[in-house]
One Martini backbone bead per residue (centre of mass of N, CA, C, O) as a GRO file, in nm:
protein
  175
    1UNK     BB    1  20.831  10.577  -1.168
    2UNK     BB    2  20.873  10.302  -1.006
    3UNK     BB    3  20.814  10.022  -0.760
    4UNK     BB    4  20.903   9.908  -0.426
    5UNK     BB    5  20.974   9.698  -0.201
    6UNK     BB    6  21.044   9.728   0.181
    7UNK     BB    7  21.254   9.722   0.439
    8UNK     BB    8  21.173   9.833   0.774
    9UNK     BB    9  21.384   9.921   1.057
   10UNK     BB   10  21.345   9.941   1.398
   11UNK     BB   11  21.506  10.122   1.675
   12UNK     BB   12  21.485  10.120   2.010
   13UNK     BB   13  21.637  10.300   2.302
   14UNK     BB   14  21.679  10.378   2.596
   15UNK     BB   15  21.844  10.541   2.793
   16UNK     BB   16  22.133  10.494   2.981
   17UNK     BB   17  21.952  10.586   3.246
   18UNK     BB   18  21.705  10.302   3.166
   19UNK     BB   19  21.823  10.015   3.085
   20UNK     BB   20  21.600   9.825   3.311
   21UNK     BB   21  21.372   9.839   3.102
   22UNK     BB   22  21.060   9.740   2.986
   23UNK     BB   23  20.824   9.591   2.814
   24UNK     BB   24  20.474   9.565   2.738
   25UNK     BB   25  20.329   9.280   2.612
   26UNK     BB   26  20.076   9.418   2.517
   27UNK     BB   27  20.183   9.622   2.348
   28UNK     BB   28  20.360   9.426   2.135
   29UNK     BB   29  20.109   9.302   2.037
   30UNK     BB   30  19.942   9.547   1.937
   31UNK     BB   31  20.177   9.625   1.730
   32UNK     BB   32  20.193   9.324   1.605
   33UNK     BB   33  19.902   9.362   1.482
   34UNK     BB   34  19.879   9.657   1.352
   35UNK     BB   35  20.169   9.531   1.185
   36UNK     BB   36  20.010   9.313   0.963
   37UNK     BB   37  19.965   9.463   0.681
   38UNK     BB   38  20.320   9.494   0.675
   39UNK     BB   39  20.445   9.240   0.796
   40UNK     BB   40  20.512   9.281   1.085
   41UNK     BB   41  20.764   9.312   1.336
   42UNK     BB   42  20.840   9.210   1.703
   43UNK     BB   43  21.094   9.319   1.919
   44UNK     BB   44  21.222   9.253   2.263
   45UNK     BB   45  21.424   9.431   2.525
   46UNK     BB   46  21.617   9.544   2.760
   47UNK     BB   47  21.571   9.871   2.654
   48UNK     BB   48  21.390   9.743   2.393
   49UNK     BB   49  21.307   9.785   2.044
   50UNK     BB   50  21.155   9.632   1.768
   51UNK     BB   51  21.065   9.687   1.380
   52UNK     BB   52  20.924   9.498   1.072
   53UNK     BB   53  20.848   9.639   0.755
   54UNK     BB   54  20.645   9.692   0.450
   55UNK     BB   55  20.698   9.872   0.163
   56UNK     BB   56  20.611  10.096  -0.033
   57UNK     BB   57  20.825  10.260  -0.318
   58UNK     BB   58  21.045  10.448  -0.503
   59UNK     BB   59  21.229  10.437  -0.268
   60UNK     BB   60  21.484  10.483   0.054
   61UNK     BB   61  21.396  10.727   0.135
   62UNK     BB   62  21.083  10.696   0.115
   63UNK     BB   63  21.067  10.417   0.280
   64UNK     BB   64  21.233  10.592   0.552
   65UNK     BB   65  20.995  10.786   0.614
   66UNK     BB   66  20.737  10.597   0.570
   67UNK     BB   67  20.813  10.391   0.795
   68UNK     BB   68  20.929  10.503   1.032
   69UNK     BB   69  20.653  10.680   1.081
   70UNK     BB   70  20.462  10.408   1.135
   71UNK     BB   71  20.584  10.301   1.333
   72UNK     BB   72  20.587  10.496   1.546
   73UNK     BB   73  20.239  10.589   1.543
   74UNK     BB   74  20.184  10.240   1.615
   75UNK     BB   75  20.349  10.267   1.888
   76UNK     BB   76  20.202  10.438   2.007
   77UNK     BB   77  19.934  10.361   1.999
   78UNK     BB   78  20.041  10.073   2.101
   79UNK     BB   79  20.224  10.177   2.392
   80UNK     BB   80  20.487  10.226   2.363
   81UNK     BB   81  20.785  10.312   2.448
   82UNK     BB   82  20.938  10.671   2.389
   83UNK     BB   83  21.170  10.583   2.216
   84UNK     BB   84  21.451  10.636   2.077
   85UNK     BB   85  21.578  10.614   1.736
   86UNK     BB   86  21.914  10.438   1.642
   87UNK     BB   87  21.758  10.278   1.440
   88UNK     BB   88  21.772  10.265   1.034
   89UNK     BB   89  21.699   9.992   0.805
   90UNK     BB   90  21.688  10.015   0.420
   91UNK     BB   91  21.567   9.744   0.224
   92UNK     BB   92  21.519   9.583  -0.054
   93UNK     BB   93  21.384   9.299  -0.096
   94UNK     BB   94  21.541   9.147  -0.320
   95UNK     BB   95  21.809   9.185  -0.144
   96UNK     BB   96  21.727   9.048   0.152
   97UNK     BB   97  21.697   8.782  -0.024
   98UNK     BB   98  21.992   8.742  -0.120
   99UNK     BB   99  22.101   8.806   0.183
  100UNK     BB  100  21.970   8.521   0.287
  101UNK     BB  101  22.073   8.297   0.101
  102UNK     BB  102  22.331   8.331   0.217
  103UNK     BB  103  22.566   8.210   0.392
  104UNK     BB  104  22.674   8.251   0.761
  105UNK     BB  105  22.884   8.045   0.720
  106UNK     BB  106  23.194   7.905   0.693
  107UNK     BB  107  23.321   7.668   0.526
  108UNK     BB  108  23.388   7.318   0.541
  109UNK     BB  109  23.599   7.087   0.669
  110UNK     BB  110  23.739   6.779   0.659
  111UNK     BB  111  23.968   6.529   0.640
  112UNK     BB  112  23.878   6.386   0.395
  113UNK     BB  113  23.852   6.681   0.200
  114UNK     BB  114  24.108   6.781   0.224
  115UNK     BB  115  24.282   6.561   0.114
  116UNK     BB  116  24.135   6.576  -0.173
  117UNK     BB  117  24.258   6.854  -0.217
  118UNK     BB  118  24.560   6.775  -0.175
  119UNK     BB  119  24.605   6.514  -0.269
  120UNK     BB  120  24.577   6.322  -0.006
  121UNK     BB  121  24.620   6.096   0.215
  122UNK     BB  122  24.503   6.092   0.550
  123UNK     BB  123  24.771   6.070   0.672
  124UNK     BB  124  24.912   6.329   0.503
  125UNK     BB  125  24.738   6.498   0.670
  126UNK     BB  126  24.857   6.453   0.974
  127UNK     BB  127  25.113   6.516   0.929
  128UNK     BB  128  25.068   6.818   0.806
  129UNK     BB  129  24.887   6.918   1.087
  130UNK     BB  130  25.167   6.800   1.268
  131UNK     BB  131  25.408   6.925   1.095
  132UNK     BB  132  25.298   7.158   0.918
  133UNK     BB  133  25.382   7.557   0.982
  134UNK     BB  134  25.146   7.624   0.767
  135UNK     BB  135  24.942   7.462   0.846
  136UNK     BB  136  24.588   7.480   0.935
  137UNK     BB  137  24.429   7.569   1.168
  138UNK     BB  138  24.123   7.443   1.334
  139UNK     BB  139  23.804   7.541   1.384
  140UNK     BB  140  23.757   7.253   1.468
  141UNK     BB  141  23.735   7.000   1.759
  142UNK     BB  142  23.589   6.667   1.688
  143UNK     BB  143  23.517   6.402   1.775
  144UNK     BB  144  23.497   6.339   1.448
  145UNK     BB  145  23.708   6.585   1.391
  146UNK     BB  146  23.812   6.770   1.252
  147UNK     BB  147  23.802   7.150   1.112
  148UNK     BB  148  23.825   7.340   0.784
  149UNK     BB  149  23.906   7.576   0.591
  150UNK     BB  150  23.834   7.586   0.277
  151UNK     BB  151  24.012   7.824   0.199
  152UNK     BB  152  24.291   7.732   0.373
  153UNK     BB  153  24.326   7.473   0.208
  154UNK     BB  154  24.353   7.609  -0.050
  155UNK     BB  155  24.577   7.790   0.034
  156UNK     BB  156  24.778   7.609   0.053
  157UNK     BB  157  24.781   7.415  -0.193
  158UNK     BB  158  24.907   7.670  -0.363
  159UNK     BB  159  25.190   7.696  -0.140
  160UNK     BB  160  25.272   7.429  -0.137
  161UNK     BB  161  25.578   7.267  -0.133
  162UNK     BB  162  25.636   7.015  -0.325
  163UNK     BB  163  25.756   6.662  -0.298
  164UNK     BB  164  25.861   6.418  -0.470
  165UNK     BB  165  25.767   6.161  -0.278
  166UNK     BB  166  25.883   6.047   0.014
  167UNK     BB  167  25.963   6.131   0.297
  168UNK     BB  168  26.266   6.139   0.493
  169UNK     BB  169  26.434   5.972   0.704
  170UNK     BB  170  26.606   6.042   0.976
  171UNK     BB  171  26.908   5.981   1.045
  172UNK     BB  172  27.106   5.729   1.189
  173UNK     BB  173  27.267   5.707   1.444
  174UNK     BB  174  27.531   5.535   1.577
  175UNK     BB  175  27.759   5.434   1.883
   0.00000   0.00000   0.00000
């Protein structure tokens, strides 16, 4: 059985009546010295501390056996302060390359790419988000324009029951 490299990360956090206390950034800097040969990575923040290193193992249990045992014994080392490890996520490498690469926001369209895809002009676009009751709420409301959720309006072009021609105006009546 071969090995993977693995990224292993922990959070450590004081106790709920402790909560106030901070980490000193000498103990800080020294653990992250420390695990420099294992790339990694130290962040702080009021009562709590975080550490992410890769390790070589052959599985996810072995990585998080011997990454979190690292962490632990290195924190020890360079003073960090002895809270309980709260959380221990272990992904390999490749997965976490993958889904670093995902967008982590979702697609937007603009005003005139909506229109596009519902294959109508701006002004029938204007029409229909100001008139039509299942037309999607935009998600953002920029001095530059509106934006919606581009599967929003993909979902509605599906789903609109078009009429061929011009919509017909209200007959007036006389009096």
């Amino acid at each position: 059985m071969g090995s993977d490299w693995y990224s292993v990360h922990t959070e450590a956090r004081a106790s709920a009546n402790a909560q106030g206390l901070t980490v000193d950034e000498d103990a800080a800097d020294a653990l992250m010295d420390l695990l420099g040969q294992h790339d990694g990575v130290v962040s702080t923040g009021t009562g709590t501390w975080e550490a992410t290193i890769s390790v070589e193992a052959s599985n996810a249990w072995e990585a998080t056996s011997s990454g979190s045992d690292l962490i632990e014994k290195l924190a020890d080392k360079a003073g960090m302060p002895d809270w309980p490890a709260v959380r221990v996520d272990v992904v390999r490498q490749d997965v976490l390359e993958a889904e670093n690469m995902r967008p982590t926001l979702p697609e937007l369209v603009s005003g005139p790419e909506a229109a596009e895809i519902l294959g109508v002009s701006p002004q029938r676009l204007r029409q229909l988000a100001d008139g039509h009751a299942s037309f999607p709420e935009p998600m953002y409301e920029l001095r530059a324009g509106k934006l919606w959720l581009k599967d929003a309006i993909e979902a509605f072009d599906r789903r609109w029951d078009r009429k061929p021609g011009r919509p017909r105006k209200a007959a007036r009546t006389t009096g």
